[in-house]
Backbone as JSON Lines, residues from 0, in Angstrom:
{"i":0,"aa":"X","n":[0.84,-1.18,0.0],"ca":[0.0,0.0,0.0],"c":[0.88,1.25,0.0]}
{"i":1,"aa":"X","n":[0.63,2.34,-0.68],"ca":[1.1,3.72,-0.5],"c":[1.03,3.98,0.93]}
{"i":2,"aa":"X","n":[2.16,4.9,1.11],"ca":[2.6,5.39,2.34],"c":[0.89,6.36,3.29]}
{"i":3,"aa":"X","n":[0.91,7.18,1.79],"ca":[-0.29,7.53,2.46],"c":[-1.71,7.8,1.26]}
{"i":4,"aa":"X","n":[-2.66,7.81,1.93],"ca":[-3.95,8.05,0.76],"c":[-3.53,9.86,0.72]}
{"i":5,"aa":"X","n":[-4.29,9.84,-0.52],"ca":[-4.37,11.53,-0.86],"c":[-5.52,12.12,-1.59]}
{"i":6,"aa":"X","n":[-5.9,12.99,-1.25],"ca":[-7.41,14.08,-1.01],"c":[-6.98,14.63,-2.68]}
{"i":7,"aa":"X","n":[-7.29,14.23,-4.02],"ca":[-6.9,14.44,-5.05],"c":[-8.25,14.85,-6.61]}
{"i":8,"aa":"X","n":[-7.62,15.57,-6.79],"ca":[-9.08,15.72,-8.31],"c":[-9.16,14.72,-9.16]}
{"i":9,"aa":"X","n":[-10.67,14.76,-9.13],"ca":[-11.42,13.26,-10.06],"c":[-12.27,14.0,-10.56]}
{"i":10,"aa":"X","n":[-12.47,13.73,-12.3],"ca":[-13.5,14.49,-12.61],"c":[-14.06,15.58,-12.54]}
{"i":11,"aa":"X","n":[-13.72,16.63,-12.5],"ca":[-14.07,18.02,-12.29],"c":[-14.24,17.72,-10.61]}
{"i":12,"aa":"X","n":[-14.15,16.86,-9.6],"ca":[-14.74,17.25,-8.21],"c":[-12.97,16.58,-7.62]}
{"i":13,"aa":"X","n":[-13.22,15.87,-6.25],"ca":[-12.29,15.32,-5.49],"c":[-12.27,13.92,-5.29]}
{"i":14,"aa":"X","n":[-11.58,13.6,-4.73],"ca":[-11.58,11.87,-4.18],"c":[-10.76,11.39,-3.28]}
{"i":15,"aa":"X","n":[-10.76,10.78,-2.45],"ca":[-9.73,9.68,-1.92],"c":[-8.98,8.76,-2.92]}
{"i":16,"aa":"X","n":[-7.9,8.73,-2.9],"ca":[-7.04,7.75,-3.62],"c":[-5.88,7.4,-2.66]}
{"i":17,"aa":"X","n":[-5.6,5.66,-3.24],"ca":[-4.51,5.53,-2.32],"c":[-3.95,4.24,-3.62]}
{"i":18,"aa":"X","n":[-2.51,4.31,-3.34],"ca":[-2.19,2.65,-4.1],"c":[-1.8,1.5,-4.1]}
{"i":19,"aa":"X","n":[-2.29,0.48,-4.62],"ca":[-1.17,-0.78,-4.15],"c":[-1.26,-1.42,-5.22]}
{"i":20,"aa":"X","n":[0.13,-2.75,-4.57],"ca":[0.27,-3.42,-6.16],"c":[0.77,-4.59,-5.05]}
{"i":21,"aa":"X","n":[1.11,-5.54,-5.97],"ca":[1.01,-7.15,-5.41],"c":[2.12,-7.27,-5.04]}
{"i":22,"aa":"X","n":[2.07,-8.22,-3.81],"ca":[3.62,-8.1,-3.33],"c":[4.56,-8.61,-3.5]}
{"i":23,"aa":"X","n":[4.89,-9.54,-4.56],"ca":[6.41,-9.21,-5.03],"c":[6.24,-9.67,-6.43]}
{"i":24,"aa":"X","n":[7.61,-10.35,-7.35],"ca":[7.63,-10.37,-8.55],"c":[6.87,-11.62,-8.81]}
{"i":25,"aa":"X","n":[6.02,-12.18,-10.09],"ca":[5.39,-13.34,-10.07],"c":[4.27,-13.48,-8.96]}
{"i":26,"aa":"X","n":[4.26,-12.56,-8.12],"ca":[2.72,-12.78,-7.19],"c":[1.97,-11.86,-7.73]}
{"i":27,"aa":"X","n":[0.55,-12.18,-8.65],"ca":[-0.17,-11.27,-8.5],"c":[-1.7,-12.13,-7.93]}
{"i":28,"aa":"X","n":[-2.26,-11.35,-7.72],"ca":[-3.81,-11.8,-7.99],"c":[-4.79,-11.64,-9.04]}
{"i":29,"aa":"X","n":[-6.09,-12.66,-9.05],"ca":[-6.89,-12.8,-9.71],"c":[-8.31,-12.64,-8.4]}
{"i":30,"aa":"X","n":[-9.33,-12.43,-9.31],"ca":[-10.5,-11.93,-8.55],"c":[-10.14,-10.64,-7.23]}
{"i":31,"aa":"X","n":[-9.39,-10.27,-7.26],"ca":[-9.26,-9.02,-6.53],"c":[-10.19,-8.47,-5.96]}
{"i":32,"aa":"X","n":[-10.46,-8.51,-4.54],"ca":[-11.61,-7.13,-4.31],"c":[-11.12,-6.6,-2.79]}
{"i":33,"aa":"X","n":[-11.76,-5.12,-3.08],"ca":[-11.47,-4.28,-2.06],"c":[-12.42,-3.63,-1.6]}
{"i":34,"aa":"X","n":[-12.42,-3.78,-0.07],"ca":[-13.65,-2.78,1.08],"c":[-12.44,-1.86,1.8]}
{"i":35,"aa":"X","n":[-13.11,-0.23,1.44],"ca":[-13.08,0.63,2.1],"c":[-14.04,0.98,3.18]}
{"i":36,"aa":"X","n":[-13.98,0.82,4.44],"ca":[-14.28,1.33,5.58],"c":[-13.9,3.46,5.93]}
{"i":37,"aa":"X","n":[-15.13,3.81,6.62],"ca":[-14.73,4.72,7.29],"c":[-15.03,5.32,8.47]}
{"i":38,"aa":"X","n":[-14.41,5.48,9.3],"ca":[-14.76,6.14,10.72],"c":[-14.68,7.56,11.01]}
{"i":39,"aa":"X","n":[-15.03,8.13,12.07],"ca":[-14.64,9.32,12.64],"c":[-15.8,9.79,13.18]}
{"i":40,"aa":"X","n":[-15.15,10.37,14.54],"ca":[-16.19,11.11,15.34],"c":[-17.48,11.98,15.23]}
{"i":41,"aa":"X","n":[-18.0,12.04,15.38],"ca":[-19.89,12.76,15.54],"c":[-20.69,13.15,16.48]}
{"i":42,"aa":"X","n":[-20.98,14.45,16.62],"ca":[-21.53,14.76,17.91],"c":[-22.89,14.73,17.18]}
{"i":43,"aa":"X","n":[-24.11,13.37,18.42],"ca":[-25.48,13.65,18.23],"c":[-26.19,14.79,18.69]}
{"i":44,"aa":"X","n":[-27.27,14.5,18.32],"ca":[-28.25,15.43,18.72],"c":[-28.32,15.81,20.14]}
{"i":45,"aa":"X","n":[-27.69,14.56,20.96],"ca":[-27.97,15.23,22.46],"c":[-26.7,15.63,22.94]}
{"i":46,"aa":"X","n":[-25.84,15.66,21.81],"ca":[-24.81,16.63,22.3],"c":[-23.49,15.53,23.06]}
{"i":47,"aa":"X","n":[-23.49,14.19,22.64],"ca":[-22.76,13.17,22.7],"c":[-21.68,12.89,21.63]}
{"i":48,"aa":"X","n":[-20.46,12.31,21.78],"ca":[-19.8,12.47,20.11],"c":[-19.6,10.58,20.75]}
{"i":49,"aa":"X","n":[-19.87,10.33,18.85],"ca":[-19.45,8.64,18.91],"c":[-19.01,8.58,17.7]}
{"i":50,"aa":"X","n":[-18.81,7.47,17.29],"ca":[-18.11,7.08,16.53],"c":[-19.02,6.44,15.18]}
{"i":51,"aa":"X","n":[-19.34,7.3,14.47],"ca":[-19.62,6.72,12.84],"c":[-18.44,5.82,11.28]}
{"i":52,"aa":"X","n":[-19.61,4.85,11.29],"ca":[-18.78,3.76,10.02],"c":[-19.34,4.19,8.83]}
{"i":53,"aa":"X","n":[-18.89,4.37,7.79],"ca":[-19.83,3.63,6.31],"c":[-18.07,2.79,5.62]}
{"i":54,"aa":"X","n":[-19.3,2.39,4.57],"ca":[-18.45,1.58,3.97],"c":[-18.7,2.59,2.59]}
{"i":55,"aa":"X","n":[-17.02,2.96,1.78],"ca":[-16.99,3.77,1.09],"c":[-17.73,3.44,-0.47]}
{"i":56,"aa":"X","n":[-18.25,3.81,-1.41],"ca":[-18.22,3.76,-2.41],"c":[-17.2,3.51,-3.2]}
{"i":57,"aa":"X","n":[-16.62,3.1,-4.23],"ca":[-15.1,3.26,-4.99],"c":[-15.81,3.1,-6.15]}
{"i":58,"aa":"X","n":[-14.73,3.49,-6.89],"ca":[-14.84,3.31,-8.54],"c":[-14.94,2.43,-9.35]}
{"i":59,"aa":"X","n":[-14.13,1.43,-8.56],"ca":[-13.78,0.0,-9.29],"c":[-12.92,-0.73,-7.32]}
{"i":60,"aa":"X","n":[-14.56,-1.74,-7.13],"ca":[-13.73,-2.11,-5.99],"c":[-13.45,-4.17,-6.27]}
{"i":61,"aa":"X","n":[-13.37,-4.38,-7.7],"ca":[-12.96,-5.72,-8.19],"c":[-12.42,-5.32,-9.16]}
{"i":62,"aa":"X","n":[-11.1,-5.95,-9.42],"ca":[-10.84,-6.23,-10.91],"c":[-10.31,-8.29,-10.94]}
{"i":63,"aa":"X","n":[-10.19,-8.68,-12.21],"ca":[-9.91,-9.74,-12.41],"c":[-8.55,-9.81,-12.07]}
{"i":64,"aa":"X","n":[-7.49,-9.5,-12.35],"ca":[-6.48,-9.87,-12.67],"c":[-5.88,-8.66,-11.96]}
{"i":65,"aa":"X","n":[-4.81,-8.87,-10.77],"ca":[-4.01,-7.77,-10.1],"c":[-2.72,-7.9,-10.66]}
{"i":66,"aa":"X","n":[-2.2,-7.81,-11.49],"ca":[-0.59,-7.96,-11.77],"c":[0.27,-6.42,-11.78]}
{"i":67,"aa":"X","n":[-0.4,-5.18,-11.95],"ca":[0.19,-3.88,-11.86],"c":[0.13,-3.08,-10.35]}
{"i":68,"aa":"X","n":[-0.26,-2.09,-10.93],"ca":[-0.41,-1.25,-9.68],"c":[-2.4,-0.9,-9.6]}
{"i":69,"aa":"X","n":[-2.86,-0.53,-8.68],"ca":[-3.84,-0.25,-8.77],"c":[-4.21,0.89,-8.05]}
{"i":70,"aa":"X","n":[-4.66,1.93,-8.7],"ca":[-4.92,3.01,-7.25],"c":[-6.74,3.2,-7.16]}
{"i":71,"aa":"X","n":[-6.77,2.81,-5.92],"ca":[-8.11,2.73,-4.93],"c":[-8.51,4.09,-5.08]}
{"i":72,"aa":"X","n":[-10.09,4.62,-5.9],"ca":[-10.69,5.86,-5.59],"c":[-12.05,5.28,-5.35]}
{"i":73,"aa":"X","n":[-12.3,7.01,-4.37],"ca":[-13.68,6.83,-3.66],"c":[-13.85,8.2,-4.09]}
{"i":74,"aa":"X","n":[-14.73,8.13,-5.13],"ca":[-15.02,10.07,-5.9],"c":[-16.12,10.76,-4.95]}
{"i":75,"aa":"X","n":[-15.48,11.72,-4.22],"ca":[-16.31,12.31,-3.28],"c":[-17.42,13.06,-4.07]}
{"i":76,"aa":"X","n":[-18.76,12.86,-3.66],"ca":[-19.3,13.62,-4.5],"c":[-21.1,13.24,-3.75]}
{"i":77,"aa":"X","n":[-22.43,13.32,-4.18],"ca":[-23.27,13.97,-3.32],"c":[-23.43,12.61,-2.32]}
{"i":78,"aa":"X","n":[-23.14,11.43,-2.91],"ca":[-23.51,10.31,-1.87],"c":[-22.21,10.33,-0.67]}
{"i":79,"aa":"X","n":[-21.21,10.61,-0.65],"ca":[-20.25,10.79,0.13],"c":[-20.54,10.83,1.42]}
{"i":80,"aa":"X","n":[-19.98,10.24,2.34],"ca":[-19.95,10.87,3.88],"c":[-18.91,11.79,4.05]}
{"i":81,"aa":"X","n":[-17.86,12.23,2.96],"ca":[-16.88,12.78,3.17],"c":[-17.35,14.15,2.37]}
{"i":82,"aa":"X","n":[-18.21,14.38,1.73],"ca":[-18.6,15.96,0.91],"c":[-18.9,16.75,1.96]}
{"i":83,"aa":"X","n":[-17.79,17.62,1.56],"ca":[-17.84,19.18,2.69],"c":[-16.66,18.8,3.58]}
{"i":84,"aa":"X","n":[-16.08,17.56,3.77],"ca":[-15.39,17.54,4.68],"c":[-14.32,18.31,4.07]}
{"i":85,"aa":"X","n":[-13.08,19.09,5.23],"ca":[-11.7,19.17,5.33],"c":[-10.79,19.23,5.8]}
{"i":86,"aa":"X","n":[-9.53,19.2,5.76],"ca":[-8.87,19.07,6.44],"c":[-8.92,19.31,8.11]}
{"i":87,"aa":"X","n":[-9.19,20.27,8.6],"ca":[-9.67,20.55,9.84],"c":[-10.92,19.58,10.37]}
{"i":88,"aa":"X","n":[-12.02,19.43,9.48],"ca":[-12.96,18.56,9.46],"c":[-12.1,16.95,10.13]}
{"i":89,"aa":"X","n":[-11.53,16.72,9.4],"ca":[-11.33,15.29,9.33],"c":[-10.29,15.2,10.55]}
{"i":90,"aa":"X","n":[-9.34,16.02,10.95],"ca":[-8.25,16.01,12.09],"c":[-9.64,15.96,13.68]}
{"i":91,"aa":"X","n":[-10.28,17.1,13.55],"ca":[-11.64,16.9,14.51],"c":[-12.41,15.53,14.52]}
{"i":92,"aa":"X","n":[-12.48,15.39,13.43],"ca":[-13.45,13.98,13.42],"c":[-12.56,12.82,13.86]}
{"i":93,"aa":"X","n":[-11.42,12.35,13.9],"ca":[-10.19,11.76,14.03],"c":[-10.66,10.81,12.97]}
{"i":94,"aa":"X","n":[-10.57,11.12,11.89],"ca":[-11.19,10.34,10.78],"c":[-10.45,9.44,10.8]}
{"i":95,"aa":"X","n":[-10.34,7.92,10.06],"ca":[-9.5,7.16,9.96],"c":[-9.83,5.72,8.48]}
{"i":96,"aa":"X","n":[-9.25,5.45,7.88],"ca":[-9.59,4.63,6.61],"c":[-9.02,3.36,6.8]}
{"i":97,"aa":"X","n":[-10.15,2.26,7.19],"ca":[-9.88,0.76,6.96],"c":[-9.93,0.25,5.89]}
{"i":98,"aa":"X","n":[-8.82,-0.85,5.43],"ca":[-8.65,-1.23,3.94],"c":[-8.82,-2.62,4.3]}
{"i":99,"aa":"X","n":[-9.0,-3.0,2.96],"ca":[-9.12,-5.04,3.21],"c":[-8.87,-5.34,1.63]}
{"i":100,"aa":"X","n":[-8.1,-6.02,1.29],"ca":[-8.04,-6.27,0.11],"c":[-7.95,-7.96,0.15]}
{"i":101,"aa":"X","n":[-8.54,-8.62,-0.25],"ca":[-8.58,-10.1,-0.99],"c":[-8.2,-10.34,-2.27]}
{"i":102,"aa":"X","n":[-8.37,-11.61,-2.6],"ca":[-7.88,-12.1,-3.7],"c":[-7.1,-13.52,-4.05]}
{"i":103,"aa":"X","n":[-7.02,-14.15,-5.04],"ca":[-6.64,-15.58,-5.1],"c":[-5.29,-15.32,-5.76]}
{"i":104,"aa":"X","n":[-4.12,-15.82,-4.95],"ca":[-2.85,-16.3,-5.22],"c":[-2.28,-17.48,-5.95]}
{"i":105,"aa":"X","n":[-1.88,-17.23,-7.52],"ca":[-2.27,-18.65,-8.14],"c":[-0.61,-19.36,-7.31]}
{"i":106,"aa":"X","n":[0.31,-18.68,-7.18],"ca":[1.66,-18.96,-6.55],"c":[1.28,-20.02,-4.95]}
{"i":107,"aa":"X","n":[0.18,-19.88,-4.34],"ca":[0.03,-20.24,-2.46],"c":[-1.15,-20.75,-2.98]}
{"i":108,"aa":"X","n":[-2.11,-20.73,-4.54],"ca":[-3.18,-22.06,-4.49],"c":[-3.91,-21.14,-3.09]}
{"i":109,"aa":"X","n":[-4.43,-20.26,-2.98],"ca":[-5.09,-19.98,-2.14],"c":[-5.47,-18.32,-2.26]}
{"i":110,"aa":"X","n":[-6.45,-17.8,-1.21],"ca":[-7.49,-16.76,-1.15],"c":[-6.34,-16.41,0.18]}
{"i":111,"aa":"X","n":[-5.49,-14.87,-0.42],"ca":[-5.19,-14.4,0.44],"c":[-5.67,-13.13,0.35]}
{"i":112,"aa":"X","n":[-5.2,-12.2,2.12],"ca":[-6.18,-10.91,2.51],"c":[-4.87,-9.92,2.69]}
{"i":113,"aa":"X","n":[-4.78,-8.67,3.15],"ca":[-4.23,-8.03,3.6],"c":[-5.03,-6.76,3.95]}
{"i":114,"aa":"X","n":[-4.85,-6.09,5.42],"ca":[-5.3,-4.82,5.56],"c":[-4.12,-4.24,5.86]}
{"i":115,"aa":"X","n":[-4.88,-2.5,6.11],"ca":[-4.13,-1.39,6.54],"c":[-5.43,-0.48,6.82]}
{"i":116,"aa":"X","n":[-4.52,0.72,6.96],"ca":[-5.4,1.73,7.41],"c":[-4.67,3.13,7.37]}
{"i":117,"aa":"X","n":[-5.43,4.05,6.94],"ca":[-4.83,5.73,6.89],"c":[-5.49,6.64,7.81]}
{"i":118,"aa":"X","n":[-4.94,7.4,8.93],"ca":[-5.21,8.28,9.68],"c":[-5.58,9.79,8.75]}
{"i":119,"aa":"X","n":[-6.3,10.5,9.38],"ca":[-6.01,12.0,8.91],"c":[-5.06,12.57,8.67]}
{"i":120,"aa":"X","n":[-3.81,11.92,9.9],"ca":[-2.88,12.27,9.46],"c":[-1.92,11.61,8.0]}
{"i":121,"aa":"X","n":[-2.22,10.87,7.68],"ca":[-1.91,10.07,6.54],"c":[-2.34,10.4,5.44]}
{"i":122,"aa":"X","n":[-3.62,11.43,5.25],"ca":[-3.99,12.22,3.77],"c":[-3.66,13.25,3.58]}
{"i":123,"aa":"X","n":[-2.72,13.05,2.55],"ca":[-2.07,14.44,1.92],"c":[-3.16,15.31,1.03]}
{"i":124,"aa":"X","n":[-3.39,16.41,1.51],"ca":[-4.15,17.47,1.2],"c":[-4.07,17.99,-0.42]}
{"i":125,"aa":"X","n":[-4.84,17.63,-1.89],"ca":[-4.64,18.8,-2.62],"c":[-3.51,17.97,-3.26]}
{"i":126,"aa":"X","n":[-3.16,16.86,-3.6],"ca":[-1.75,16.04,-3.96],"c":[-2.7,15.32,-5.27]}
{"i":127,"aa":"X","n":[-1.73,14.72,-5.96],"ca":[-1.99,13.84,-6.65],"c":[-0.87,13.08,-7.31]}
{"i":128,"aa":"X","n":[-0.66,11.69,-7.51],"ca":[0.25,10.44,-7.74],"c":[0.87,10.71,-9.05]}
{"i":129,"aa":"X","n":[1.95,10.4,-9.25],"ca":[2.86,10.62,-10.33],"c":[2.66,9.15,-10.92]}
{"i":130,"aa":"X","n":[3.11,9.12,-12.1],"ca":[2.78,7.74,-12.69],"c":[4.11,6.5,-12.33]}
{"i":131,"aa":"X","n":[3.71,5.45,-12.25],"ca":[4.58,4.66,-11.73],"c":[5.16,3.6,-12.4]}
{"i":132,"aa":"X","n":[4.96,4.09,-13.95],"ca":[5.29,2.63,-14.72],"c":[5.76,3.6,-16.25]}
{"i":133,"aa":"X","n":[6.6,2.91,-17.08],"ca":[6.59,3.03,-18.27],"c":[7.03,2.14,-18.91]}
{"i":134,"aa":"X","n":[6.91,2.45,-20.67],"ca":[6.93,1.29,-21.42],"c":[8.6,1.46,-21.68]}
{"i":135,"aa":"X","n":[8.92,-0.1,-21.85],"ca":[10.26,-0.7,-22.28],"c":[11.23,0.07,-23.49]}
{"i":136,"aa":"X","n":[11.79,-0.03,-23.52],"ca":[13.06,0.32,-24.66],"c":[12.51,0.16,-26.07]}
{"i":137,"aa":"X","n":[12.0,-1.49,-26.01],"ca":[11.58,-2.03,-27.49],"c":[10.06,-1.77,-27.66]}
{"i":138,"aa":"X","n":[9.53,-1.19,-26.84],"ca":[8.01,-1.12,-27.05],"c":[7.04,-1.77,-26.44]}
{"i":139,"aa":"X","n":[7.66,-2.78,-26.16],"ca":[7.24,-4.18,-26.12],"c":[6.28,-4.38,-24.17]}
{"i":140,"aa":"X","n":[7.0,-4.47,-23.6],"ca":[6.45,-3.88,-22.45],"c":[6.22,-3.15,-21.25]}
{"i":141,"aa":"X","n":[5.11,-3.56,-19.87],"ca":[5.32,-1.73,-19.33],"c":[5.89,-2.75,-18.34]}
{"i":142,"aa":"X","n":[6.94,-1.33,-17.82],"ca":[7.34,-1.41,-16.51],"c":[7.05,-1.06,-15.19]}
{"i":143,"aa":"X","n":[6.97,-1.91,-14.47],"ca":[6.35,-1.16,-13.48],"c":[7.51,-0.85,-12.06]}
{"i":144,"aa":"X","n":[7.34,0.68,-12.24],"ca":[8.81,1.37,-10.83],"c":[8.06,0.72,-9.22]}
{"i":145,"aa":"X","n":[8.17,0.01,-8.65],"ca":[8.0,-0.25,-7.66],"c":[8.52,0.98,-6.13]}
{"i":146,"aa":"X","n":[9.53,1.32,-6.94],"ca":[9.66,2.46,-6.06],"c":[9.14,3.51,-6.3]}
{"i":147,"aa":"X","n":[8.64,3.88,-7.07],"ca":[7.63,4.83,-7.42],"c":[6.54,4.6,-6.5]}
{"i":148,"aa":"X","n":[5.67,3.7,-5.4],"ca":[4.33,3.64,-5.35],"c":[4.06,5.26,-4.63]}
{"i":149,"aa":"X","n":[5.22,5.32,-3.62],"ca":[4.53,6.52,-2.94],"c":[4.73,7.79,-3.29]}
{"i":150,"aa":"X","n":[5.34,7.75,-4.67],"ca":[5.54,9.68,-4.91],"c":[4.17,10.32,-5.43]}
{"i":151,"aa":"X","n":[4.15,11.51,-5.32],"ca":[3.02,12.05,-5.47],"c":[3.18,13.84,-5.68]}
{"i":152,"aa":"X","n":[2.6,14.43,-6.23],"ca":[3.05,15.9,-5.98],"c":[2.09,16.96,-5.45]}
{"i":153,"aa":"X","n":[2.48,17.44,-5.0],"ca":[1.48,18.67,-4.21],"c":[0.64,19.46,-5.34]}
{"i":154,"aa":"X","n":[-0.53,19.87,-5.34],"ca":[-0.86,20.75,-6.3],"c":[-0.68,22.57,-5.93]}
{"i":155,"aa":"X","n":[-1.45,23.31,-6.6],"ca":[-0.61,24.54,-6.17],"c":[-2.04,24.9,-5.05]}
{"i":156,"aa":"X","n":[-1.93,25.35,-4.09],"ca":[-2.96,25.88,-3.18],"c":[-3.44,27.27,-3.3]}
{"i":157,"aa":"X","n":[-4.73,27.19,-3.61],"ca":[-5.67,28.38,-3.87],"c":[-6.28,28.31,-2.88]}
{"i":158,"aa":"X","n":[-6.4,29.89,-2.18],"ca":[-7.45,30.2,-1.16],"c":[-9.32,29.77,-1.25]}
């Protein structure tokens, strides 16, 4: 998984994005799927704060075949629990992002899982991911920079 998710433009609006790719050379997966979880604090009506879940929307939370990189979006937008939120929002809320990713390992003949999770403090504000792969010398095929997963660049900040 990327170091950290990042608060990034999708479509004329925003999104959560974060990335991962399979963990090492010759391991990928097939049937792939991913649940985004989300938490963070809420004061009710009687003036109590607890703790609210949803489970996020994404763009694409299966694909068949994991052999690249994949970056996880959740396009904020009117169904969102996250529209209107910001930065200040989300540090108050002590927001926090549970990940779960599955999938079948043809290498281990088996259905393996992995989680993580991103704090508020872990979303880079206004960023967006640099690309992490290019094509070969001969044309022929893409590469993928493994050290690349976590770069990303700041965008320029408007009031």
């Amino acid at each position: 998984f990327s170091e950290n998710a990042l608060y990034a433009p999708y479509r004329g609006g925003w999104a959560i994005m974060f990335r991962v790719v399979p963990y090492k050379t010759n391991h990928y997966l097939t049937n792939a799927n991913i649940v985004v979880n989300l938490a963070f604090q809420a004061e009710t009506e009687e003036g109590k704060t607890e703790f609210k879940f949803f489970t996020l929307q994404l763009e694409r939370n299966h694909i068949d075949a994991f052999s690249m990189n994949w970056t996880v979006v959740h396009p904020i937008d009117e169904e969102s629990p996250l529209l209107n939120f910001n930065m200040d929002d989300m540090r108050t809320a002590d927001l926090e992002l549970y990940i779960q990713i599955s999938g079948f390992d043809h290498i281990f003949s088996n259905t393996v899982m992995q989680r993580t999770s991103y704090t508020y403090k872990e979303i880079v504000w206004k960023a967006k991911f640099k690309p992490m792969f290019h094509e070969s010398s001969d044309g022929l095929t893409t590469i993928l920079d493994l050290d690349k997963l976590n770069h990303f660049e700041l965008l320029e900040q408007t009031s």
